[in-house]
N, CA, C and O atoms as a Tinker XYZ file with bonds, in Angstrom:
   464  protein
     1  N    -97.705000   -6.905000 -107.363000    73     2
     2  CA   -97.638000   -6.800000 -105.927000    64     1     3
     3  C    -96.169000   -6.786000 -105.509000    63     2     4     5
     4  O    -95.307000   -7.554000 -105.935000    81     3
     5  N    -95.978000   -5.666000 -104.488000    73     3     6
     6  CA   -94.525000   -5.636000 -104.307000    64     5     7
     7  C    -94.217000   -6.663000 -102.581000    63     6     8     9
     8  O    -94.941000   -6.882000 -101.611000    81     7
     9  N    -93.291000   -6.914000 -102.809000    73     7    10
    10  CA   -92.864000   -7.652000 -101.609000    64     9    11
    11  C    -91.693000   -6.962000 -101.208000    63    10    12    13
    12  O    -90.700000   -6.580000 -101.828000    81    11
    13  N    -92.241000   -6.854000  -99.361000    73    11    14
    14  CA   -91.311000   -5.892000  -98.910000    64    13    15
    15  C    -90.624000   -6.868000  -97.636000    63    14    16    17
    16  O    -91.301000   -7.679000  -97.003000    81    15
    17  N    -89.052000   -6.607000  -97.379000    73    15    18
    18  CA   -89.004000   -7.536000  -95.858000    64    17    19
    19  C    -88.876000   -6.660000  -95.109000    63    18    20    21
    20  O    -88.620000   -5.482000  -95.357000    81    19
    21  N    -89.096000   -7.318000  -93.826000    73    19    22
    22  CA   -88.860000   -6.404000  -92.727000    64    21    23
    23  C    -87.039000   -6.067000  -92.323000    63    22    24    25
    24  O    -85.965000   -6.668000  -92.290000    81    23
    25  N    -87.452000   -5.076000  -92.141000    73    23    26
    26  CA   -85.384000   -4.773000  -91.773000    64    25    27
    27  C    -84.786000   -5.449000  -90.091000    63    26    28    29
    28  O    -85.761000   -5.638000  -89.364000    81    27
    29  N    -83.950000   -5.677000  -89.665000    73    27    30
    30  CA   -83.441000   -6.087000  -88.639000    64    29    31
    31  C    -83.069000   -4.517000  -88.084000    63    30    32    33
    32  O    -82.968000   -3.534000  -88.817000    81    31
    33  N    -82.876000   -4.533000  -86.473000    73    31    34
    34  CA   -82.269000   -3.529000  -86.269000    64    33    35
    35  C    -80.779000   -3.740000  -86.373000    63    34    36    37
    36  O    -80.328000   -4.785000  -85.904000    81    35
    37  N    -80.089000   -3.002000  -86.846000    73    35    38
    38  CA   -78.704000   -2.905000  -86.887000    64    37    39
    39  C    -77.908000   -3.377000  -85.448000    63    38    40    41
    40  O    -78.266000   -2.716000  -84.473000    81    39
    41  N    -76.940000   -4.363000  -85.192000    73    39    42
    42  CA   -76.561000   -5.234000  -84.561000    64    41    43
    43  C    -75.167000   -3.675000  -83.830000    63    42    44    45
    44  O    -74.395000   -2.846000  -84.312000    81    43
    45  N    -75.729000   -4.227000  -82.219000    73    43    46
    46  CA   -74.941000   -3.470000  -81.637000    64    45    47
    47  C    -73.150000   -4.060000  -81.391000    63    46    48    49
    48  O    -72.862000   -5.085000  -80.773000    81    47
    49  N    -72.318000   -3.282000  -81.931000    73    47    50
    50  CA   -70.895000   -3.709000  -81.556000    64    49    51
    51  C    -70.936000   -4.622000  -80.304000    63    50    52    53
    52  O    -71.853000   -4.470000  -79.498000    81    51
    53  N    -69.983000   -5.561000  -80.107000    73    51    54
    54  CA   -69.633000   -6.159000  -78.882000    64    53    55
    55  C    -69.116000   -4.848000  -77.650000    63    54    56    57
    56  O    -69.508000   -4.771000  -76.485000    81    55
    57  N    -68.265000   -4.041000  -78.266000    73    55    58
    58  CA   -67.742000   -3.113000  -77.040000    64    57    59
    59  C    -68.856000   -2.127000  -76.814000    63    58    60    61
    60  O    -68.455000   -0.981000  -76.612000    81    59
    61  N    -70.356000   -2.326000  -76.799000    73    59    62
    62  CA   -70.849000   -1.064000  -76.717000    64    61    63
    63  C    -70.966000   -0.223000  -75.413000    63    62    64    65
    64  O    -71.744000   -1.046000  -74.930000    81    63
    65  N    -70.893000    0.427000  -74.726000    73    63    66
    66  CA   -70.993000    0.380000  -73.046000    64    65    67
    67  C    -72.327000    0.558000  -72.740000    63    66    68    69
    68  O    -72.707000   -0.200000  -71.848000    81    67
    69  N    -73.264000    1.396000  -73.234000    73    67    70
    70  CA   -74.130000    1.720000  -73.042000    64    69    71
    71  C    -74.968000   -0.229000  -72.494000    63    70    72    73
    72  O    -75.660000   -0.751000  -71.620000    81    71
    73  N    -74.500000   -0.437000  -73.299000    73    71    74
    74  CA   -75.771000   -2.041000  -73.423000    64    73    75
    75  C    -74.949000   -2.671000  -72.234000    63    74    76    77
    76  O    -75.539000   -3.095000  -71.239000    81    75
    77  N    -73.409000   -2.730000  -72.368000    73    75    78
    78  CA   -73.191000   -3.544000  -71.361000    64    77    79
    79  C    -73.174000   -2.953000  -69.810000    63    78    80    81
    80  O    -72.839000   -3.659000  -68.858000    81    79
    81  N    -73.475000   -1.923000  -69.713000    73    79    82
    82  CA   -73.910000   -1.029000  -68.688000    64    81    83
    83  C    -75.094000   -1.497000  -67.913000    63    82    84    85
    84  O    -75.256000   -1.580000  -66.696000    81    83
    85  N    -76.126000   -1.870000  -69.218000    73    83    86
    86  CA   -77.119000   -2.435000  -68.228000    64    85    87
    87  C    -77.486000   -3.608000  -68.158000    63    86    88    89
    88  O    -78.565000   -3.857000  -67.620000    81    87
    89  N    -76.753000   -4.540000  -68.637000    73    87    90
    90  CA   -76.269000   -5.870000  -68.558000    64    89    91
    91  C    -75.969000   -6.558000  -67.201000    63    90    92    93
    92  O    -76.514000   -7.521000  -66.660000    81    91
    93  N    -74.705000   -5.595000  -66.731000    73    91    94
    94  CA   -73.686000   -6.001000  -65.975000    64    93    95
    95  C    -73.387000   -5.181000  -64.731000    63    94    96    97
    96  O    -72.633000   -5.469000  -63.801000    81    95
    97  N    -74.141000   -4.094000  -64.912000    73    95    98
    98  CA   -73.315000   -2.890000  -63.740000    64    97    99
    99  C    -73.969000   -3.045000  -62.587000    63    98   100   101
   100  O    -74.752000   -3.988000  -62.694000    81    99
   101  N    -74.019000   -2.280000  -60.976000    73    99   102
   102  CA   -74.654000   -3.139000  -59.750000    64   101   103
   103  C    -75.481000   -1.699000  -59.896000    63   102   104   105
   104  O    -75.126000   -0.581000  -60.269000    81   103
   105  N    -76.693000   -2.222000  -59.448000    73   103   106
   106  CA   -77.955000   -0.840000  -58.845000    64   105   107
   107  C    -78.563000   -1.702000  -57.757000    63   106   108   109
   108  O    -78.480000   -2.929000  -57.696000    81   107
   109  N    -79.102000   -1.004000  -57.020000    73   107   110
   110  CA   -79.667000   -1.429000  -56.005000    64   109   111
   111  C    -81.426000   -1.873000  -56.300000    63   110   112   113
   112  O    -82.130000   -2.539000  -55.541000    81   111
   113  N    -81.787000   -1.324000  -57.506000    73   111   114
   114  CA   -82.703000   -1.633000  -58.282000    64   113   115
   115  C    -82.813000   -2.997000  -58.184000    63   114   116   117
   116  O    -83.527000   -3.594000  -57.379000    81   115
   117  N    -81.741000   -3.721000  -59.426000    73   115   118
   118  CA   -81.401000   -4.962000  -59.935000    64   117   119
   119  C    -80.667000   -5.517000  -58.659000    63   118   120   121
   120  O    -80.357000   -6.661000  -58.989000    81   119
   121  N    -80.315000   -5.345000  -57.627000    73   119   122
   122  CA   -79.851000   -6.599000  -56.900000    64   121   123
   123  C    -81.342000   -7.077000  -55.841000    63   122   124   125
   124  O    -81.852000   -8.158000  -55.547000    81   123
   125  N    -81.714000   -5.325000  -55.440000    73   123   126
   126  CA   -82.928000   -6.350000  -54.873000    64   125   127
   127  C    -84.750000   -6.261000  -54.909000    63   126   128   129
   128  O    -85.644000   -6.751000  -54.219000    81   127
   129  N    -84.709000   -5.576000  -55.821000    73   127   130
   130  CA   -85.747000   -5.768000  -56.602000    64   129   131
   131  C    -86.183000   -7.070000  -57.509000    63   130   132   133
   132  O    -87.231000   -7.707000  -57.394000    81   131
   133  N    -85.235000   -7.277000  -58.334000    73   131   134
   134  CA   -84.819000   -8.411000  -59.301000    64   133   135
   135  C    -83.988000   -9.049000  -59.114000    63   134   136   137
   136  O    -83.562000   -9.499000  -60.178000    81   135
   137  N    -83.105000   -9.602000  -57.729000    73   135   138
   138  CA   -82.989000  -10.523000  -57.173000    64   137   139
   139  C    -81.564000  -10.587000  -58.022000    63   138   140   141
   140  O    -80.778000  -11.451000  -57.634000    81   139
   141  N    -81.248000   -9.959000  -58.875000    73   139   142
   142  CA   -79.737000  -10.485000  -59.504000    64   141   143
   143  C    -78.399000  -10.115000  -59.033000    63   142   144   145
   144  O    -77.592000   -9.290000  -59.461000    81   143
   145  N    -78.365000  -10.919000  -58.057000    73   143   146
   146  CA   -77.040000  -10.934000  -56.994000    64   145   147
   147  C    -75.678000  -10.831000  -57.424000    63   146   148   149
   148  O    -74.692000  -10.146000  -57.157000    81   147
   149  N    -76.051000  -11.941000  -58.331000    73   147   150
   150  CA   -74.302000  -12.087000  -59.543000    64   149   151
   151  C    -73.835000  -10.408000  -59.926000    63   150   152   153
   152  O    -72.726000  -10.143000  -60.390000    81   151
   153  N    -74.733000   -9.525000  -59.682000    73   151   154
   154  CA   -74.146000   -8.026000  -60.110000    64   153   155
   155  C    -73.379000   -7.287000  -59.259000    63   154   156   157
   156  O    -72.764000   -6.242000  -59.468000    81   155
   157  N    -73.576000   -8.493000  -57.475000    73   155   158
   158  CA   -72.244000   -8.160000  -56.707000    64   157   159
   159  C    -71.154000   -8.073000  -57.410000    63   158   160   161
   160  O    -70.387000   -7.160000  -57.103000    81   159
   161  N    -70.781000   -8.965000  -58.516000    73   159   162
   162  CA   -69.639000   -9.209000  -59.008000    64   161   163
   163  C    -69.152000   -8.870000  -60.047000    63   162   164   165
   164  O    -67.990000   -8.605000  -60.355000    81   163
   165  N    -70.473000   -8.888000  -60.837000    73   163   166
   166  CA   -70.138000   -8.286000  -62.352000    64   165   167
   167  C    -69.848000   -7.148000  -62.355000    63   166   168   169
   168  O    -68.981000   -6.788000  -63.150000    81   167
   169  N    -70.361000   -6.349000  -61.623000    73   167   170
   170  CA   -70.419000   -4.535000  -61.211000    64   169   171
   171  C    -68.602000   -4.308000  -61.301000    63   170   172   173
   172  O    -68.001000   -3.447000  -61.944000    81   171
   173  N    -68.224000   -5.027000  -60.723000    73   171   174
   174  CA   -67.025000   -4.800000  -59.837000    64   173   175
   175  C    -65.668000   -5.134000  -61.616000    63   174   176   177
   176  O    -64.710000   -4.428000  -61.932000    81   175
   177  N    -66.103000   -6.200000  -62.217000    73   175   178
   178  CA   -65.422000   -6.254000  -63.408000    64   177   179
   179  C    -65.525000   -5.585000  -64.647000    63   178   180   181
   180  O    -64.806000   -5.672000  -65.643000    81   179
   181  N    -66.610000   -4.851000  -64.414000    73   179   182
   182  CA   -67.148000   -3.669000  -65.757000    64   181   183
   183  C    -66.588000   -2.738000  -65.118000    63   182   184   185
   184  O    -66.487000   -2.647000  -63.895000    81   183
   185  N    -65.949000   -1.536000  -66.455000    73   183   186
   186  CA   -65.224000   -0.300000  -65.999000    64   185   187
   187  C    -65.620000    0.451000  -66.581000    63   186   188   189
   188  O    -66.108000    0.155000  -67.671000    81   187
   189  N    -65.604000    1.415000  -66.256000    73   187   190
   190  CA   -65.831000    2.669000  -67.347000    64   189   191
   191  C    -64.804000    3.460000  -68.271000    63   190   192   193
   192  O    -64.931000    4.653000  -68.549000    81   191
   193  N    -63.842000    2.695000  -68.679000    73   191   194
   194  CA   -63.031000    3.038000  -69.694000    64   193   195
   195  C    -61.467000    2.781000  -70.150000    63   194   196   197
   196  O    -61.264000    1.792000  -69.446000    81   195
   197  N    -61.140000    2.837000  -70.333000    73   195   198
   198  CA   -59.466000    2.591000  -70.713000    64   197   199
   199  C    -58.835000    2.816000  -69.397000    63   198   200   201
   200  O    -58.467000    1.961000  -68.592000    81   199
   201  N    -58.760000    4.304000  -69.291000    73   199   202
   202  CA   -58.055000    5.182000  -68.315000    64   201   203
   203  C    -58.790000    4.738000  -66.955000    63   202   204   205
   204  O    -58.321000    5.170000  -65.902000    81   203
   205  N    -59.925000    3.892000  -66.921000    73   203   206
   206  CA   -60.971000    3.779000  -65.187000    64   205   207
   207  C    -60.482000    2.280000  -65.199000    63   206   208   209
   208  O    -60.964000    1.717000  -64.216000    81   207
   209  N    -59.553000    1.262000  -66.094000    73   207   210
   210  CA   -59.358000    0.290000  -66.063000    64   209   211
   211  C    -57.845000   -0.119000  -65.417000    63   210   212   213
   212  O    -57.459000   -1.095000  -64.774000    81   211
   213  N    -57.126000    1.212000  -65.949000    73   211   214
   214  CA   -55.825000    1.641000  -65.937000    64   213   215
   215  C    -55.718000    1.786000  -64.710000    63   214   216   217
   216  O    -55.669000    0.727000  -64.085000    81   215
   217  N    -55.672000    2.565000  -64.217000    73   215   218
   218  CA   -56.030000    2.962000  -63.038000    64   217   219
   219  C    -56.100000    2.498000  -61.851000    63   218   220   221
   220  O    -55.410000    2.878000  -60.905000    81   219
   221  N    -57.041000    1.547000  -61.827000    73   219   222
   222  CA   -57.112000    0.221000  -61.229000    64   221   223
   223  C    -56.623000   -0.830000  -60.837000    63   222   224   225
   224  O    -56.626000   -1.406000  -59.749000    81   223
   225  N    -55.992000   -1.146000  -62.284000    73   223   226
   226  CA   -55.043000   -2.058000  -62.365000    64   225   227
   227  C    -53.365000   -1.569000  -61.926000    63   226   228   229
   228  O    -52.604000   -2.145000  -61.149000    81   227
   229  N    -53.212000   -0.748000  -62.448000    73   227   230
   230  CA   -51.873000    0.328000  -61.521000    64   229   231
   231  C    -51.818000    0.007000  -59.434000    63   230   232   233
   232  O    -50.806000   -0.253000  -58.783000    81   231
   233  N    -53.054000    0.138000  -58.975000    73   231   234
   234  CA   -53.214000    0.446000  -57.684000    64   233   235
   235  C    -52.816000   -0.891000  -57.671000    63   234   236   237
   236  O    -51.632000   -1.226000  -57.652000    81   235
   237  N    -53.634000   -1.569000  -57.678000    73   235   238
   238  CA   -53.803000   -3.405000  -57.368000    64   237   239
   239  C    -52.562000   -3.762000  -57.766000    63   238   240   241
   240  O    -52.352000   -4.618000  -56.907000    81   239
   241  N    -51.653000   -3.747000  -58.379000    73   239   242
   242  CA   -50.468000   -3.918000  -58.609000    64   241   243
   243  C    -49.645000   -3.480000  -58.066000    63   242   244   245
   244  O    -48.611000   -4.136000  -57.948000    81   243
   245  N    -49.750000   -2.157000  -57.492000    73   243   246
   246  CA   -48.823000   -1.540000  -55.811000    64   245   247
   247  C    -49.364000   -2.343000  -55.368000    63   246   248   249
   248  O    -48.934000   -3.496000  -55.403000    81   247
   249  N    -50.556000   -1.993000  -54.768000    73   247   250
   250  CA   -50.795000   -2.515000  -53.110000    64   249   251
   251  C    -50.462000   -4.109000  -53.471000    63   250   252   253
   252  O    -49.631000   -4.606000  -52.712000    81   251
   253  N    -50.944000   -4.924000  -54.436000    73   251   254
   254  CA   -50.858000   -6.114000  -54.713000    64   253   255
   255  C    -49.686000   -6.814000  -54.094000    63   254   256   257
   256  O    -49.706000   -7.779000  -53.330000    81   255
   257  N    -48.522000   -6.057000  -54.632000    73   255   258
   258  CA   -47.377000   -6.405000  -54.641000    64   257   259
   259  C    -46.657000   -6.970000  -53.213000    63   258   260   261
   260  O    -45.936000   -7.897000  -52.846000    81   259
   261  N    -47.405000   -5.675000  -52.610000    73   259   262
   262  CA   -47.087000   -6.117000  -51.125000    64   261   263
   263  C    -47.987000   -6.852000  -49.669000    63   262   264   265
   264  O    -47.688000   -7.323000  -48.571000    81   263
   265  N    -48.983000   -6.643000  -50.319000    73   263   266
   266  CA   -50.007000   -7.772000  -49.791000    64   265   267
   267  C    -49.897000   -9.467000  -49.916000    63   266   268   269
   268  O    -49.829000  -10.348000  -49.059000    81   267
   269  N    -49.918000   -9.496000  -51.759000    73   267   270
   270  CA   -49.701000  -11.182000  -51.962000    64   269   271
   271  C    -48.982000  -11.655000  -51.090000    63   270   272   273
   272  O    -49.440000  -12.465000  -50.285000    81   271
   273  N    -47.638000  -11.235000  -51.059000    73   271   274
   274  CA   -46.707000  -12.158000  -50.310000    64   273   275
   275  C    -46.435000  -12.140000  -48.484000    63   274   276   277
   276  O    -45.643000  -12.645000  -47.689000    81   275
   277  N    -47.599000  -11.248000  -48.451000    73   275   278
   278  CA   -47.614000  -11.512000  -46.930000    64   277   279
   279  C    -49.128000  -12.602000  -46.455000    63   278   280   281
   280  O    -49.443000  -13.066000  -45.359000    81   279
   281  N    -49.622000  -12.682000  -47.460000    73   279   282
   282  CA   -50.808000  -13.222000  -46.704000    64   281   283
   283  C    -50.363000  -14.598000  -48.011000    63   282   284   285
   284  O    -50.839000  -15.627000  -47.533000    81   283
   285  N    -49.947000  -14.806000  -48.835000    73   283   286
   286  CA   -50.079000  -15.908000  -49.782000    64   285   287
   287  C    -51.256000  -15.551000  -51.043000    63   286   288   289
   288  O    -52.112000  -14.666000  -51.076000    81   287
   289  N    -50.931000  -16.570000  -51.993000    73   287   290
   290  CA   -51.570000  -16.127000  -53.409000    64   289   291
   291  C    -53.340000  -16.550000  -53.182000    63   290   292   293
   292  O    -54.161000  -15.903000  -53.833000    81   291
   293  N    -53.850000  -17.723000  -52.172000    73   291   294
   294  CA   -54.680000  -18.042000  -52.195000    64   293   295
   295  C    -55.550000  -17.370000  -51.402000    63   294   296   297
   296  O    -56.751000  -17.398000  -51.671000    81   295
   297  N    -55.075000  -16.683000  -50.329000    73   295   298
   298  CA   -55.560000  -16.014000  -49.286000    64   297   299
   299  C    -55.750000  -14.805000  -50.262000    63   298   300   301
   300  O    -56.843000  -14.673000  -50.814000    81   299
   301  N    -54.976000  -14.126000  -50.444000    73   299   302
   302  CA   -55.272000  -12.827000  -50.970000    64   301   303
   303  C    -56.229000  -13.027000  -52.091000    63   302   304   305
   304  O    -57.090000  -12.151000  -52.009000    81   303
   305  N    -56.423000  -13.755000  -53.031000    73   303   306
   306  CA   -57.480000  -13.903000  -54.164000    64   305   307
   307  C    -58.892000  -14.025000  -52.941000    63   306   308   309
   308  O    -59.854000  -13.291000  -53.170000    81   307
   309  N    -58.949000  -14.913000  -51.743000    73   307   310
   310  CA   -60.326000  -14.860000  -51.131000    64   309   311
   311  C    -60.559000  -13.342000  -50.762000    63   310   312   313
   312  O    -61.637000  -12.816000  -51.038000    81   311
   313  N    -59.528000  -12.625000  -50.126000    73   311   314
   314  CA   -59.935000  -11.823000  -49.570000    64   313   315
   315  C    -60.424000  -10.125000  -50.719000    63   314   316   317
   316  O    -61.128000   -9.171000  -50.387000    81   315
   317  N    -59.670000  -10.389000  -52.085000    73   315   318
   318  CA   -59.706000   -9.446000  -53.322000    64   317   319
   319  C    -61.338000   -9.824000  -53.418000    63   318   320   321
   320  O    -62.092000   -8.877000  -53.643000    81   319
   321  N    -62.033000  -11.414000  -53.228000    73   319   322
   322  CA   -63.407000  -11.861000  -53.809000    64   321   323
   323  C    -64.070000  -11.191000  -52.867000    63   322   324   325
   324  O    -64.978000  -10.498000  -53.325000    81   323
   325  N    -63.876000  -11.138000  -51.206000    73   323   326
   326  CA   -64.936000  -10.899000  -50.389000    64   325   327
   327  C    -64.896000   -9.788000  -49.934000    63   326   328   329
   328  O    -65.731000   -9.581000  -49.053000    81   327
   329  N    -64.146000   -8.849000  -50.225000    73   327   330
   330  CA   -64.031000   -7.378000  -50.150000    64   329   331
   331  C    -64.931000   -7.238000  -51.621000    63   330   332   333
   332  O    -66.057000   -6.989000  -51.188000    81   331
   333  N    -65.015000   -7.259000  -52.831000    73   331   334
   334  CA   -65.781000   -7.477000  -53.940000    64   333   335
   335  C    -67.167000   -7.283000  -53.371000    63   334   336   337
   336  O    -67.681000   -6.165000  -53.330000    81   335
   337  N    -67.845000   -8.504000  -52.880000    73   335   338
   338  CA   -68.503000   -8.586000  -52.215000    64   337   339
   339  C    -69.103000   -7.844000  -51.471000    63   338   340   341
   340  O    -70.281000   -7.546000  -51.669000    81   339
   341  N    -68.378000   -7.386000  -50.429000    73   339   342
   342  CA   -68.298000   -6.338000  -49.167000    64   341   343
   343  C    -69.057000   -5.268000  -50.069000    63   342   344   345
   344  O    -70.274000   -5.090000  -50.032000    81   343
   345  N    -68.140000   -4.563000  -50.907000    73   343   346
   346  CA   -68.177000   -3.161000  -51.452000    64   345   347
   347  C    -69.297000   -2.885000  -52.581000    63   346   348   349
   348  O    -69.649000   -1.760000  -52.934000    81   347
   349  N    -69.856000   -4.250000  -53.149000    73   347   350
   350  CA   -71.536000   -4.381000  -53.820000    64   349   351
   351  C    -72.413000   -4.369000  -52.596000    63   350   352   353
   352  O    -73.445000   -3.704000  -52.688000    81   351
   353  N    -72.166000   -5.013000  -51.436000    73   351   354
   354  CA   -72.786000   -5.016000  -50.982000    64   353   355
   355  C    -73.554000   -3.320000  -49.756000    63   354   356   357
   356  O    -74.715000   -3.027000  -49.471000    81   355
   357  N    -72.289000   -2.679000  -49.404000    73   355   358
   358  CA   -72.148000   -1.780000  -49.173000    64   357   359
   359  C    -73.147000   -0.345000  -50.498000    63   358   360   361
   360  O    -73.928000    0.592000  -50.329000    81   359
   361  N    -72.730000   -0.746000  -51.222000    73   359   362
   362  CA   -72.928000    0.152000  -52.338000    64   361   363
   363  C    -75.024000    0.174000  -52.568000    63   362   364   365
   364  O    -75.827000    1.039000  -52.916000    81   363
   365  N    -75.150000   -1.483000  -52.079000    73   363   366
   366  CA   -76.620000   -1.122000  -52.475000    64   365   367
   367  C    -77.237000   -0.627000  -51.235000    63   366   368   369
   368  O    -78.181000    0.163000  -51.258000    81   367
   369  N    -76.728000   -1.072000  -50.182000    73   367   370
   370  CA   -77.501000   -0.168000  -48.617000    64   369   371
   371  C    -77.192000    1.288000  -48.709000    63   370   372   373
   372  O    -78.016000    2.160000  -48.434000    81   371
   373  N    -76.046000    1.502000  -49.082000    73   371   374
   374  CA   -76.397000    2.856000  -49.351000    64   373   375
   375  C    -77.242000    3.713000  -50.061000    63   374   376   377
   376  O    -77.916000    4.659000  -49.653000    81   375
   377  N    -77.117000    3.276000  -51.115000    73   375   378
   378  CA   -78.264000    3.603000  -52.614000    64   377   379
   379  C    -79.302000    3.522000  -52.293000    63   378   380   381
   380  O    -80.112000    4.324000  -52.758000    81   379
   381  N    -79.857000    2.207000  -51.066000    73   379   382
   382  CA   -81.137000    2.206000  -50.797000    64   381   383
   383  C    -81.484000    3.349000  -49.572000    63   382   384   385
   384  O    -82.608000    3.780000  -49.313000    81   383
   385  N    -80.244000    3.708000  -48.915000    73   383   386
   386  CA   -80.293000    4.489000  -47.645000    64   385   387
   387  C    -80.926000    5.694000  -48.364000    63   386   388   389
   388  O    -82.094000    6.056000  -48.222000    81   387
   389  N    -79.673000    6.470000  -49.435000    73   387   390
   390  CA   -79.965000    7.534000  -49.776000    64   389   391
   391  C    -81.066000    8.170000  -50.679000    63   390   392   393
   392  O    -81.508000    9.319000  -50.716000    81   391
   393  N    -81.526000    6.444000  -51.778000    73   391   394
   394  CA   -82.825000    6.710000  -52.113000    64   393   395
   395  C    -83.859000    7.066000  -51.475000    63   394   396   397
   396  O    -84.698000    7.853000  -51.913000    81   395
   397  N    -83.901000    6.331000  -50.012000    73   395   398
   398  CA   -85.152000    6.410000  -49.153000    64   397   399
   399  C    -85.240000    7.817000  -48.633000    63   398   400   401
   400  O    -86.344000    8.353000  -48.733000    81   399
   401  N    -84.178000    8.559000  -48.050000    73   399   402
   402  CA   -84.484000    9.691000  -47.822000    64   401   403
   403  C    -83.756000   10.930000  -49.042000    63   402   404   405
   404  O    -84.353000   12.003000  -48.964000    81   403
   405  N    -82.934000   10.926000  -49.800000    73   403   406
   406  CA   -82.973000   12.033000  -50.813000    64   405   407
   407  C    -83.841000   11.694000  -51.790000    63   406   408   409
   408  O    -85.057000   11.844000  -51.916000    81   407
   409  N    -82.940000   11.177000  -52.504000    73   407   410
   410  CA   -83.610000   11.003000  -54.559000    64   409   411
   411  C    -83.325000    9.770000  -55.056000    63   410   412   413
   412  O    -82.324000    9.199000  -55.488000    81   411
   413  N    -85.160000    9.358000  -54.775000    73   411   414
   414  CA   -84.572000    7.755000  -55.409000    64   413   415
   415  C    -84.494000    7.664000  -56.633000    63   414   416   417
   416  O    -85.038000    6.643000  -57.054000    81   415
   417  N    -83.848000    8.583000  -57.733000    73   415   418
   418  CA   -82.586000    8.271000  -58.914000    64   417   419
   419  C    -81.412000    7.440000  -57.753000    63   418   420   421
   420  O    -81.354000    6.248000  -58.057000    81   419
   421  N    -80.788000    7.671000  -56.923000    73   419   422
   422  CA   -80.140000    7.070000  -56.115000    64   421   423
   423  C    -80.178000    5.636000  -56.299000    63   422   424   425
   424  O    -79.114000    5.085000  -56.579000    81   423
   425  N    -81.589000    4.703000  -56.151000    73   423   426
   426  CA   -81.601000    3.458000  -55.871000    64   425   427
   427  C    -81.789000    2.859000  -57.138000    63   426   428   429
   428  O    -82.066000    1.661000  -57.093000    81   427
   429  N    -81.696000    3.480000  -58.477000    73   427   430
   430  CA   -81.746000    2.957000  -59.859000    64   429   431
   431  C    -80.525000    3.339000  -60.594000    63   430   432   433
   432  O    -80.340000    2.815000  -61.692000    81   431
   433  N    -79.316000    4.532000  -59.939000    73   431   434
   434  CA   -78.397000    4.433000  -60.433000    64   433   435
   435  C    -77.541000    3.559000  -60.825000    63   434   436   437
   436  O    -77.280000    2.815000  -59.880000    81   435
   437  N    -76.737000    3.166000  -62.151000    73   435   438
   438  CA   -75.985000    1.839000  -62.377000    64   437   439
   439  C    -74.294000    2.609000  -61.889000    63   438   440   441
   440  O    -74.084000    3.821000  -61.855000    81   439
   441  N    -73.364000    1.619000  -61.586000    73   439   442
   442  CA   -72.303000    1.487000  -60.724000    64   441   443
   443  C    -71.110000    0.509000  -61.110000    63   442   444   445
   444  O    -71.111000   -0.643000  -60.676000    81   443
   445  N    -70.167000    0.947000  -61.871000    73   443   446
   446  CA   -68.932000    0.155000  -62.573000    64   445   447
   447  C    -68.015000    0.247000  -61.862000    63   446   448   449
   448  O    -68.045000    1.175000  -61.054000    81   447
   449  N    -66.767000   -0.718000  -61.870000    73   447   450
   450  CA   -65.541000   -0.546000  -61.325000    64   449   451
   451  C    -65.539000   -1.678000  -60.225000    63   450   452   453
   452  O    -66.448000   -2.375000  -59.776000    81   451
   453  N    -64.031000   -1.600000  -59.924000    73   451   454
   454  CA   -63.690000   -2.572000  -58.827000    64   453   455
   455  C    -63.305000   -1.622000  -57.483000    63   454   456   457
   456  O    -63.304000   -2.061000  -56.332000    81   455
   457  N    -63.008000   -0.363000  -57.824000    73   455   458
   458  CA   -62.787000    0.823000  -56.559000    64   457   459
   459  C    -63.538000    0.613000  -55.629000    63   458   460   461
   460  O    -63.119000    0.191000  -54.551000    81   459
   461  N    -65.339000    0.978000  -55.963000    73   459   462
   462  CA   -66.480000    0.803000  -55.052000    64   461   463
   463  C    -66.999000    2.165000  -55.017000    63   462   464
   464  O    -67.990000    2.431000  -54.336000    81   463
């Protein structure tokens, strides 16, 4: 009698995007369908790539530069969080706007970046 084991599926890399795509990214699906709010935020720290990270970080570092020191380091971190906020939040009324009357692919699309 032969003895056979079962195989594991092969273990996905830590950097995979695909997985952390749907982990982490904001849809209007998952914030209010399934109630997972925290994707206001997570959405906003997942990127879509080197160059969509770059990018980003370039701008925020102009504008940064001259914002911090007019409003202070603590003020400006609230207001970087609740614009965050703002722009998940924005992102799923729309998705739900445009699902309801175009193509609700619209309201299940996933959504990376801190841009909006």
């Amino acid at each position: 009698m032969e003895v056979t084991r079962a195989r594991a599926a092969p273990a996905r890399p830590a950097g995979d995007f695909s997985a952390n795509v749907q982990a982490f990214s904001i849809s209007a699906y998952a914030v209010v369908e399934r109630l997972e709010l925290w994707r206001l935020v997570t959405g906003a720290l997942l990127h879509g790539g080197i160059l969509h990270i770059g990018m980003n970080m370039m701008s925020l570092y102009q504008l940064g530069g001259g914002l911090e020191p007019m409003f202070g380091t603590l003020q400006y971190a609230f207001i970087i969080a609740a614009m965050t906020l703002c722009v998940g939040g924005l992102y799923v009324a729309l998705s739900c706007a445009i699902g309801a009357v175009w193509s609700k692919g619209y309201y299940y699309q996933p959504a990376v970046g801190f841009s909006g």
